[in-house]
Structures are given as structure tokens and as C-alpha cells.
C-alpha positions as CSV (number, residue, x, y, z in Angstrom):
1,X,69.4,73.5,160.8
2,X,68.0,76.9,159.7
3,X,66.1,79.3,161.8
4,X,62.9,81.1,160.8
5,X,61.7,84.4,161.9
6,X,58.1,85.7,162.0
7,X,58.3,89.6,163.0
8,X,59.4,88.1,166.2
9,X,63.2,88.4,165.5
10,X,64.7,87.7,169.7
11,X,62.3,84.4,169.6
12,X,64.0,81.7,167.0
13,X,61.9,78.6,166.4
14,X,64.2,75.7,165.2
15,X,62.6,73.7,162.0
16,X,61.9,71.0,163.4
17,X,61.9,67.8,161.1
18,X,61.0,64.1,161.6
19,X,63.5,61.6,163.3
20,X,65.9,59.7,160.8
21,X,64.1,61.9,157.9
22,X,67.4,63.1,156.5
23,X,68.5,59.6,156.7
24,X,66.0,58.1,154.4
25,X,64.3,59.1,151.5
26,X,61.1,57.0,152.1
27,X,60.6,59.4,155.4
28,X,59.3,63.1,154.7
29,X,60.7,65.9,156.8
30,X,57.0,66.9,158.0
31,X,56.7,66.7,162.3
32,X,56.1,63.0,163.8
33,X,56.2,63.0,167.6
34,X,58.9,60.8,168.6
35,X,57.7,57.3,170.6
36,X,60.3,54.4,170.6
37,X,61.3,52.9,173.8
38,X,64.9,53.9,173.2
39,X,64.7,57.4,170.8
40,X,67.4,59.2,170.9
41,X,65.7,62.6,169.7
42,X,62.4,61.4,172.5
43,X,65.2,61.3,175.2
44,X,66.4,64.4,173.9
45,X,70.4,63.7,173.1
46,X,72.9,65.8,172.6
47,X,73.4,66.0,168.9
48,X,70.3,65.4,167.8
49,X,67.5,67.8,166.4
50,X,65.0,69.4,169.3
51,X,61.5,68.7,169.8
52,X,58.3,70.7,169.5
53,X,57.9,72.0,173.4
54,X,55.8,75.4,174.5
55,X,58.8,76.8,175.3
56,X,59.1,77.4,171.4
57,X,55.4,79.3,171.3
58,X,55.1,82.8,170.0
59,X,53.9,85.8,171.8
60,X,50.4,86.8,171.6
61,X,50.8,89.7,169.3
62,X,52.6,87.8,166.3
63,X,50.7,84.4,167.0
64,X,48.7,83.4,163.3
65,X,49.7,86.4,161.0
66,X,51.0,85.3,157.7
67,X,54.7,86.3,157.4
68,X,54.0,89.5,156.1
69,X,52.9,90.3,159.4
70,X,49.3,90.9,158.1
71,X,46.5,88.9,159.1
72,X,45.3,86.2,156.9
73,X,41.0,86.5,156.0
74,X,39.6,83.6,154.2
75,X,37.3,85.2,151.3
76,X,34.1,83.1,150.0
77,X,32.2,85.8,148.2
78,X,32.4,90.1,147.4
79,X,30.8,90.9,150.4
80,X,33.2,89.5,152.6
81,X,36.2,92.0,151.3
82,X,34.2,95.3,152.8
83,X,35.1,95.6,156.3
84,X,38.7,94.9,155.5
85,X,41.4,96.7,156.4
86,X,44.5,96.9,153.5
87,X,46.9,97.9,156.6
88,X,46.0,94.9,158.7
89,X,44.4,92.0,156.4
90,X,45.9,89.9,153.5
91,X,43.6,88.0,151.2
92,X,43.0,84.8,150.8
93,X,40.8,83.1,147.7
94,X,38.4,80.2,148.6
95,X,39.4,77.3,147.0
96,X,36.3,76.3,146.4
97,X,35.5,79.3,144.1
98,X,34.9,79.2,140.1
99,X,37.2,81.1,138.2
100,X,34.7,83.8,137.1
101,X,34.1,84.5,141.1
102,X,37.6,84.4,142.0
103,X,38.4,87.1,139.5
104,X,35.2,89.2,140.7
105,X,37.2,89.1,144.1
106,X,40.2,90.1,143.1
107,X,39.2,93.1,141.0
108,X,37.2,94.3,144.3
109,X,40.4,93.5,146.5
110,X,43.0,95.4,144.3
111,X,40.2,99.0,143.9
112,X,40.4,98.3,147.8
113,X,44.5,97.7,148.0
114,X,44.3,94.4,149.3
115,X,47.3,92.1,149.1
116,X,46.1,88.8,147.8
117,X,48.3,85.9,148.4
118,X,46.7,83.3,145.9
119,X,45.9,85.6,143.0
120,X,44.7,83.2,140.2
121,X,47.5,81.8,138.0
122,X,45.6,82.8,134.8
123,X,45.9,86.3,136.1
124,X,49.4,86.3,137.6
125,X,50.4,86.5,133.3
């Protein structure tokens, strides 16, 4: 069981998986809360993987930044890009955009230095 690390390095956050999920191949590894009766990982065995508890939370300052430690904006339209800051935002592409929009935004976000995380794939090339 890995660790991950979000500019937070002295707090490590377990990944925590679904009971029995690396038993089965019909049960995907995405949280479940466990419920049974007689759960082991509910009842919180030794030897079995831990449960989401607040204990696990992040502090304040690194709590919903993107791993980059930038924070992520949700971008609809142009106008939307001008009071970001390159230092402190990352872009992020409606999906709900057209092609021809998405790549009026991502002209204006790289004059303005913006790191965009889902550059269209057409463009990527």
C-alpha cells in the first residue's frame, strides 16, 4: 500500500481501497464505506487496510490545490482567464466547450503563462 504526497510531505494519506477489491476482479478499487455486521476492515483489524477517518485531513493551506501545488480555476469563456495569476492558478478547460473555443482559451492562457492541464489533444501534436 503506497503513500501519496500533496506538498504536505510530514502528513501521509494511505490509498485507501475498497474491502475484498484486490480479491476480486468484479470489485473496483474506488472507496466503499465498510457496513457488514462482522467486517473485518469496519472493526478495524490488524492486517487489514485503514479507513477514511478526519484524522487523515489535510491542513488548510494545501487543502484542494492540484498536485502541482497550484490552484485549479474552471475556465468557461476568454474573459474568465484575466484576473489569473500564472504563479498561483492552473487551468482548467470546460468540458462543455467547442473545439474552436477551447483553442481561443488556450492561446490567451499560454500569452498569459498559464499552465493548462487539459490542453486539447488535437493540440498536444
Amino acid at each position: 500500500m503506497g503513500c501519496t504526497f500533496m506538498k504536505d510531505p510530514d502528513k501521509k494519506i494511505p490509498e485507501f481501497k475498497r474491502e475484498e477489491s484486490w480479491r476480486y476482479k468484479r470489485i473496483k478499487a474506488n472507496w466503499r464505506k465498510p457496513k457488514g455486521i462482522d467486517n473485518k476492515m469496519r472493526l478495524q483489524f490488524k492486517g487489514w487496510p485503514p479507513i477514511v477517518k478526519i484524522g487523515y485531513r489535510k491542513s488548510k493551506k494545501v487543502r484542494g490545490l492540484h498536485p502541482s501545488g497550484l490552484r485549479e480555476v474552471l475556465i468557461n469563456n476568454v474573459k474568465e482567464l484575466e484576473p489569473l495569476n500564472p504563479s498561483q492558478h492552473a487551468v482548467r478547460i470546460s468540458g462543455k466547450l467547442g473545439l474552436r473555443k477551447k483553442l481561443e482559451i488556450l492561446k490567451e492562457a499560454r500569452k498569459k503563462g498559464l499552465r493548462v492541464l487539459n490542453a486539447p489533444a488535437k493540440v498536444k501534436s
